[in-house]
N, C-alpha and C positions, 0 to 999 in steps of 0.2 A: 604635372608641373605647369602645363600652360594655363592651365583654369588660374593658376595663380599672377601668372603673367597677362591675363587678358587687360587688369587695367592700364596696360600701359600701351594701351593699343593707338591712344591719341596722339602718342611719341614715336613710336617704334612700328615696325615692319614686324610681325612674328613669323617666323619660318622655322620649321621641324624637321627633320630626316630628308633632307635637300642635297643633293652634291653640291661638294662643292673640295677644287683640288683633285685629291686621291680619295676621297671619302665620302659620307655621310655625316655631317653633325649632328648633334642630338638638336641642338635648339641655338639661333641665330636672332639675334634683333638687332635690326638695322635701324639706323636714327633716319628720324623725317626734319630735322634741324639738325646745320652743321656744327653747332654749341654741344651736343649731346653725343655719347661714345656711342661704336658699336658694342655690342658684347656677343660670345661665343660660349654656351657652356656643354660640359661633357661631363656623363654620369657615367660613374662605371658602379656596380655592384664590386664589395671586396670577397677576391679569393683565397683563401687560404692555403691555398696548393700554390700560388704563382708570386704571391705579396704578404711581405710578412706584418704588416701594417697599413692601418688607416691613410696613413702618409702617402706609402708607398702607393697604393690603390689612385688617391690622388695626382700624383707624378705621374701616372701612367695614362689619368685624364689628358693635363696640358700635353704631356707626349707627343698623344694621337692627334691632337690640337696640330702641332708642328709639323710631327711629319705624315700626316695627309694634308697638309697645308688649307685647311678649313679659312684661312683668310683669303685664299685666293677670288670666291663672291663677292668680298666685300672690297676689295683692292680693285676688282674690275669695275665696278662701279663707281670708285674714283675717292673713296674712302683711303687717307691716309693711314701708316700702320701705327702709327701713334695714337690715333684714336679709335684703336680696336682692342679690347678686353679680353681677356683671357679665363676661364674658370674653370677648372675639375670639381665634379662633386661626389665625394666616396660613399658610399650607404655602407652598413651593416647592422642589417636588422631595424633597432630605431637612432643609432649613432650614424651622427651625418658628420663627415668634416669637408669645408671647400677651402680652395686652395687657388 
């Protein structure tokens, strides 16, 4: 996933499996211009023992998003929470849904 994000390397800060909060994010990019959001996103693979859909799989992305509070990096830094994004992204197999 970051090979596909390298080009935005002239905008953004890439950062991977980083604390931040209670956690680990999967993938963070911070803006190098205050015009431009941050974003946050979080992959979960879907279980079928735990979620009964794509959806749900999803939901459980932002979640974790929340409550390990993964904005707390970027809020230290002086990043308002209005310009912080949010993403889950569910896999199964080759169906991907974000959210």
């Amino acid at each position: 996933m970051l090979g596909l994000l390298v080009e935005l390397r002239g905008r953004y800060i890439l950062n991977s499996n980083r604390e931040s909060g209670y956690g680990r994010y999967d993938v963070m990019l911070e803006p190098y211009k205050e015009d431009d959001m941050a974003i946050i996103l979080e992959f979960k693979v879907h279980n079928p023992d735990t979620e009964n859909t794509l959806e749900d799989t999803v939901k459980a992305a932002l979640a974790q998003i929340e409550e390990k509070k993964y904005v707390a990096a970027l809020e230290a830094k002086g990043i308002a929470p209005e310009r912080i994004r949010k993403y889950g992204f569910a896999f199964e197999g080759k169906k991907v849904l974000i959210g």
